[in-house]
N, CA, C and O of each residue as an XYZ file, in Angstrom:
428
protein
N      84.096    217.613    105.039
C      83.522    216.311    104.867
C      84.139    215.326    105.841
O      85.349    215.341    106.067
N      83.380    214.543    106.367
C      83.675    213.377    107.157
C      84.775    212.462    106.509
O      84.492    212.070    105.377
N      86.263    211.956    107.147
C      86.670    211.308    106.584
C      88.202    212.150    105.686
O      89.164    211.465    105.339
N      88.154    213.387    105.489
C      89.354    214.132    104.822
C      89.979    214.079    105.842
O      91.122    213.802    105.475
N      89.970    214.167    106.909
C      91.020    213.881    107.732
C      92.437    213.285    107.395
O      93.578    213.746    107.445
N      91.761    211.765    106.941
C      92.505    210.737    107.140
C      93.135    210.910    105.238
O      93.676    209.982    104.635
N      92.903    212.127    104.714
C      93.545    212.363    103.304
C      94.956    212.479    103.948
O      95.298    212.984    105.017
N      95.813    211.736    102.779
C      97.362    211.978    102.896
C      97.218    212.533    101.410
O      96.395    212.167    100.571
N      98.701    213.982    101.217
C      98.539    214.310    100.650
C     100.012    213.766     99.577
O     101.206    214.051     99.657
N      99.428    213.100     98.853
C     100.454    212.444     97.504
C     102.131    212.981     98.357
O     102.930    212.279     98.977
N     102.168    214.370     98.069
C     103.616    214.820     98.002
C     103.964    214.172     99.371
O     104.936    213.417     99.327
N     103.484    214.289    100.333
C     103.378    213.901    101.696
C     103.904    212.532    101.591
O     105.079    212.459    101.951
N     103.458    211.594    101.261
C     103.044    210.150    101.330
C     104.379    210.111    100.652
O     105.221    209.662    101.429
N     104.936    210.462     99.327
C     105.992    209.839     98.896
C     107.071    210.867     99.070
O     107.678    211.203     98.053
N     107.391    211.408    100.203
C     108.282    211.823    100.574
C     108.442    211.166    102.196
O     109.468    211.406    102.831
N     107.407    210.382    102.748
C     106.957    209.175    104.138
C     108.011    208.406    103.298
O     109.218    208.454    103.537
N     107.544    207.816    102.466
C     108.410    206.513    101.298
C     109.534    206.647    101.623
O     110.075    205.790    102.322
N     110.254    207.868    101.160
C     111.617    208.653    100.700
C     112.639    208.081    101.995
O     113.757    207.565    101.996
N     111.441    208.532    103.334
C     112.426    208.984    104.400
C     112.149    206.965    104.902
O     113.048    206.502    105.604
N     111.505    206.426    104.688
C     111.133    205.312    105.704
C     112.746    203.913    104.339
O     113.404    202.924    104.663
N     112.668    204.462    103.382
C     113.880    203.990    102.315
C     115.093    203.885    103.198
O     115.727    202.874    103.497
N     115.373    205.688    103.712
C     116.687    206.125    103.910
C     116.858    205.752    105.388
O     117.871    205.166    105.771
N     115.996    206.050    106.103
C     116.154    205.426    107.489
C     116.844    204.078    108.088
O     116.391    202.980    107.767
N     117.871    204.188    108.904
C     117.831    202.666    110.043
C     117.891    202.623    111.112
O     118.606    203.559    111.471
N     117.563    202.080    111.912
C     117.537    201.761    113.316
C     118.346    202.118    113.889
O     119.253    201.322    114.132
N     118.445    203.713    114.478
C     119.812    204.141    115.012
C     119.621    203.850    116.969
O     119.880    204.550    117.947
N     118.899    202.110    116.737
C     119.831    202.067    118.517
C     119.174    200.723    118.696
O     118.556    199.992    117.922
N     119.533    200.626    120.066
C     118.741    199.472    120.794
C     119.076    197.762    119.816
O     120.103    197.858    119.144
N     118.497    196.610    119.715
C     118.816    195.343    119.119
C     119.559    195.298    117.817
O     120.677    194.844    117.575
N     118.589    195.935    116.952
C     118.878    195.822    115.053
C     119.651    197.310    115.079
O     119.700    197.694    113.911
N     120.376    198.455    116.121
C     121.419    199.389    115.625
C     122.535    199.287    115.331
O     123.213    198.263    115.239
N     122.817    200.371    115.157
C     124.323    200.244    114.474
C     125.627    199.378    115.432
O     126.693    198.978    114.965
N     125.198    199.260    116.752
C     126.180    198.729    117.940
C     126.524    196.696    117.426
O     127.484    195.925    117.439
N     124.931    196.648    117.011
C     124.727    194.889    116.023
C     124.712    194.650    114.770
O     125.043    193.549    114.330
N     124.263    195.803    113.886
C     124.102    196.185    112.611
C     125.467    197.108    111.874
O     125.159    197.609    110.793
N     126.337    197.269    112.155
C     127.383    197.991    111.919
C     127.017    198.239    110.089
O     126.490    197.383    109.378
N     127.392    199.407    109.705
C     127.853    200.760    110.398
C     126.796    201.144    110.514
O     126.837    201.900    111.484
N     125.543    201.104    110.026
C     124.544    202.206    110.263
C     123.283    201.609    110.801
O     122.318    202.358    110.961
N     123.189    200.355    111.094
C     121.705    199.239    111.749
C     121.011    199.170    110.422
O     121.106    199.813    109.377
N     120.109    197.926    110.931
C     118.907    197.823    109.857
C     118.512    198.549    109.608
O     118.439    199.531    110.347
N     117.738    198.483    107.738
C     116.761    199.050    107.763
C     115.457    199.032    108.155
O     114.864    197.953    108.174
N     114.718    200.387    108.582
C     113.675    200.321    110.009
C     112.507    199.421    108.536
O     111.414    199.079    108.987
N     112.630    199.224    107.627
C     111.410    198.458    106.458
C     111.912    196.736    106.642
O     111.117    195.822    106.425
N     112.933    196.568    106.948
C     113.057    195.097    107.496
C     113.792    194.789    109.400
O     114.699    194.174    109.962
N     113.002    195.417    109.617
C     112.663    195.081    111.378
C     111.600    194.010    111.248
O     110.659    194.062    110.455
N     111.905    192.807    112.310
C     110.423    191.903    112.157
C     109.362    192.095    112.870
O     109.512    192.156    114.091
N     108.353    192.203    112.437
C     106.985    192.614    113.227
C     106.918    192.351    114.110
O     106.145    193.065    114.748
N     107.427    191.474    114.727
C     107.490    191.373    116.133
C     107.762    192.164    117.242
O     107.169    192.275    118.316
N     109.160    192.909    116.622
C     109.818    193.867    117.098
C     108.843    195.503    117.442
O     108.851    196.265    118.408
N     108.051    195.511    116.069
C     107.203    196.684    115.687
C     106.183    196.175    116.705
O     105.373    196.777    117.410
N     106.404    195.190    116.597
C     105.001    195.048    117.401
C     104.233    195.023    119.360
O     103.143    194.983    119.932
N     106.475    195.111    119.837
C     106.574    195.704    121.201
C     106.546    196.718    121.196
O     105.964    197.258    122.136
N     107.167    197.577    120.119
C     107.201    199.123    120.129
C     105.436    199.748    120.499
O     105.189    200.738    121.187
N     104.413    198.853    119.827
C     103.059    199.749    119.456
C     102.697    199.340    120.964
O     101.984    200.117    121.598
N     103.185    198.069    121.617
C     102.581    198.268    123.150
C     103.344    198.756    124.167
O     103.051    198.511    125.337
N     104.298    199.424    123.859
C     105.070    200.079    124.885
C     105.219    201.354    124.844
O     105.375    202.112    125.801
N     105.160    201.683    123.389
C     105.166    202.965    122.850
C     106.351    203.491    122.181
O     107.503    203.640    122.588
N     105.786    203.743    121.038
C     107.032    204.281    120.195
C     107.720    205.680    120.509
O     107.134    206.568    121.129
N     109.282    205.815    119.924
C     110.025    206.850    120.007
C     109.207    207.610    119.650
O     108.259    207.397    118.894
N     109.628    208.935    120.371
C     109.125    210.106    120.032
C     109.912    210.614    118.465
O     110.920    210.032    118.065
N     109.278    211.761    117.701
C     109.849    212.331    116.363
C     109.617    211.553    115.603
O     108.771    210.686    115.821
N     110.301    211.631    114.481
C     110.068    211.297    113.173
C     110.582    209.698    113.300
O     109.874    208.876    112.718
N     111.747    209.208    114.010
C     111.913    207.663    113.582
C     110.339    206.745    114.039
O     109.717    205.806    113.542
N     110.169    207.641    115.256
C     108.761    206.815    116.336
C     107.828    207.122    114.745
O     107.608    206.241    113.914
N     107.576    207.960    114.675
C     106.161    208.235    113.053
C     106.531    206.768    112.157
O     105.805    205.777    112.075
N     107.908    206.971    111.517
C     108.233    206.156    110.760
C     107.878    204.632    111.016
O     107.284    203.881    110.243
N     108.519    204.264    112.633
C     108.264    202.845    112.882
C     106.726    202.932    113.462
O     106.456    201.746    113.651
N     105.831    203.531    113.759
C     104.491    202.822    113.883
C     104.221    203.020    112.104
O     103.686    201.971    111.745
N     104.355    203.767    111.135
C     103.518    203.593    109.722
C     104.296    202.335    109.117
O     103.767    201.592    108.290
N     105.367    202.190    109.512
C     105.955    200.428    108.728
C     105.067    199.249    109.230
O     104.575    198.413    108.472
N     104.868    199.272    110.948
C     104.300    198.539    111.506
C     102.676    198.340    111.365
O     102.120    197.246    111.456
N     102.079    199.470    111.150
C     100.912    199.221    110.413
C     100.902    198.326    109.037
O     100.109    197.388    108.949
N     101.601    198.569    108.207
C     101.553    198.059    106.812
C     102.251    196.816    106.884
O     102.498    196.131    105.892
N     102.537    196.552    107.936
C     103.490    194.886    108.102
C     102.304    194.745    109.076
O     102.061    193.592    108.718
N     101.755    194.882    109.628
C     100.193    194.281    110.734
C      99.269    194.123    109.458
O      98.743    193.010    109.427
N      98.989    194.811    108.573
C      98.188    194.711    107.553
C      98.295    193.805    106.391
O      97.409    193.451    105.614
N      99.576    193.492    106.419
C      99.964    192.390    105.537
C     100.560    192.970    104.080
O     100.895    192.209    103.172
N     100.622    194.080    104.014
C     101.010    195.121    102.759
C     102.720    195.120    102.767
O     103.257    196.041    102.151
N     103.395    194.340    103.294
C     105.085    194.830    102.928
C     105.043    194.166    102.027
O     106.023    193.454    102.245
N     104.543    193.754    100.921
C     105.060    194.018     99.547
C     105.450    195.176     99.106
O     106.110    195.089     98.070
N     105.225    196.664     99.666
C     105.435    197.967     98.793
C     107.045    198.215     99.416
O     107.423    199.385     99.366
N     107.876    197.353     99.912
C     108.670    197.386    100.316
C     110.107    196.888     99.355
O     111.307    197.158     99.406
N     109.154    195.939     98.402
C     109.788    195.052     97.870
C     110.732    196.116     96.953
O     111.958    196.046     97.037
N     110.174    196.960     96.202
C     111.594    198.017     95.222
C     112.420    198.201     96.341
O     113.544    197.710     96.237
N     112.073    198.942     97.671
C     113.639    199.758     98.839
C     114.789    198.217     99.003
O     116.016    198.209     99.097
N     113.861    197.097     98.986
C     114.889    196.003     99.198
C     115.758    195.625     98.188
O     116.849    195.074     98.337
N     115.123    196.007     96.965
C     115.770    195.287     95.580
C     116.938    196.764     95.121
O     117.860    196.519     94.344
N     116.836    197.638     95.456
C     117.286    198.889     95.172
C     118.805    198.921     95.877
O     119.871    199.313     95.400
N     118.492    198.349     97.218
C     119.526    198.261     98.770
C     120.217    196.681     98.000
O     121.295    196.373     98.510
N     119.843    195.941     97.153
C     120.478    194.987     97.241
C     119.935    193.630     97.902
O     120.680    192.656     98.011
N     118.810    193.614     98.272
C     118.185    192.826     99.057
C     118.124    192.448    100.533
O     119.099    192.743    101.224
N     116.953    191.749    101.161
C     116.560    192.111    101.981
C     117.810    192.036    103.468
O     118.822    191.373    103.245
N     117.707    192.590    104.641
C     118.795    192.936    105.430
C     119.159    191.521    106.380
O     118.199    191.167    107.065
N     120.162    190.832    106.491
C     120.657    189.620    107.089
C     120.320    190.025    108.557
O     121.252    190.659    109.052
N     119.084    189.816    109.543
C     119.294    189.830    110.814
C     119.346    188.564    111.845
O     118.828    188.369    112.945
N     120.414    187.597    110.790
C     120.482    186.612    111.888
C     122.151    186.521    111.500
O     122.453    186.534    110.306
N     123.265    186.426    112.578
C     124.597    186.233    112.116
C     124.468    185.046    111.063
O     123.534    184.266    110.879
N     125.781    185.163    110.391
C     126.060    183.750    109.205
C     126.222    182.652    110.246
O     126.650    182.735    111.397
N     125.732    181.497    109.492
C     126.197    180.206    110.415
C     127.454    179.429    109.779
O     127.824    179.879    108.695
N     127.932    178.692    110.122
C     129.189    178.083    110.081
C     128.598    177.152    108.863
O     127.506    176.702    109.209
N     128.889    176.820    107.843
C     128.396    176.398    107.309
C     129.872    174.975    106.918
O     129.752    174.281    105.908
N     130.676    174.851    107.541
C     131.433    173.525    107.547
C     131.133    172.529    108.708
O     130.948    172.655    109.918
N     131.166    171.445    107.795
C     131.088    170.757    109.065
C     132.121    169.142    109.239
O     132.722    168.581    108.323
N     132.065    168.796    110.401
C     133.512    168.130    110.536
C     133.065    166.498    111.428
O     133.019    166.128    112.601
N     132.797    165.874    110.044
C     132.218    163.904    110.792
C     133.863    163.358    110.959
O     134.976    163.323    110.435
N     132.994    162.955    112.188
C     134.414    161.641    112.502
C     134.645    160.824    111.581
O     133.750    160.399    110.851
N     136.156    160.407    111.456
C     136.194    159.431    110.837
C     136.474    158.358    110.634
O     136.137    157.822    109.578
């Protein structure tokens, strides 16, 4: 039939989940070199980011699979299904340093 193609098969799909949870960004801006010890997670990269990858072209293997199917569902407007891996991790991943939050008026 026209269209089974594009069937994902359940076990499939939430074992995609499993691995796109456990995954982070092992390089380049959001890795472990800025992200210590292990980089972001590749479910809070900002679309932006996903979104040079889809015109330049993603890694090859399984992280490249992983970051174009996040980047679809963040182009689509769907990262809500994201929301349990964030609440699970503790919430969502800090990718901007802390700012100084004292501050010092003349007096």
């Amino acid at each position: 039939m026209p269209g089974d193609e594009m069937m994902l098969d359940p076990d499939e799909f939430a074992q995609t989940m499993r691995d796109i949870e456990r995954a982070r960004m092992p390089f380049g801006k959001y890795g472990p070199d800025n992200f210590p010890p292990h980089g972001t997670p590749l479910y809070d990269l900002p679309l932006e980011y996903l979104q040079w990858f889809s015109e330049k072209g993603f890694p090859n293997g399984r992280i490249g699979e992983l970051l174009e199917i996040i980047y679809h569902i963040k182009a689509d407007g769907s990262e809500e299904v994201f929301g349990p891996m964030r609440q699970r991790a503790g919430g969502r991943a800090r990718l901007r340093p802390e700012r100084n939050k004292r501050f010092r008026f003349p007096e």
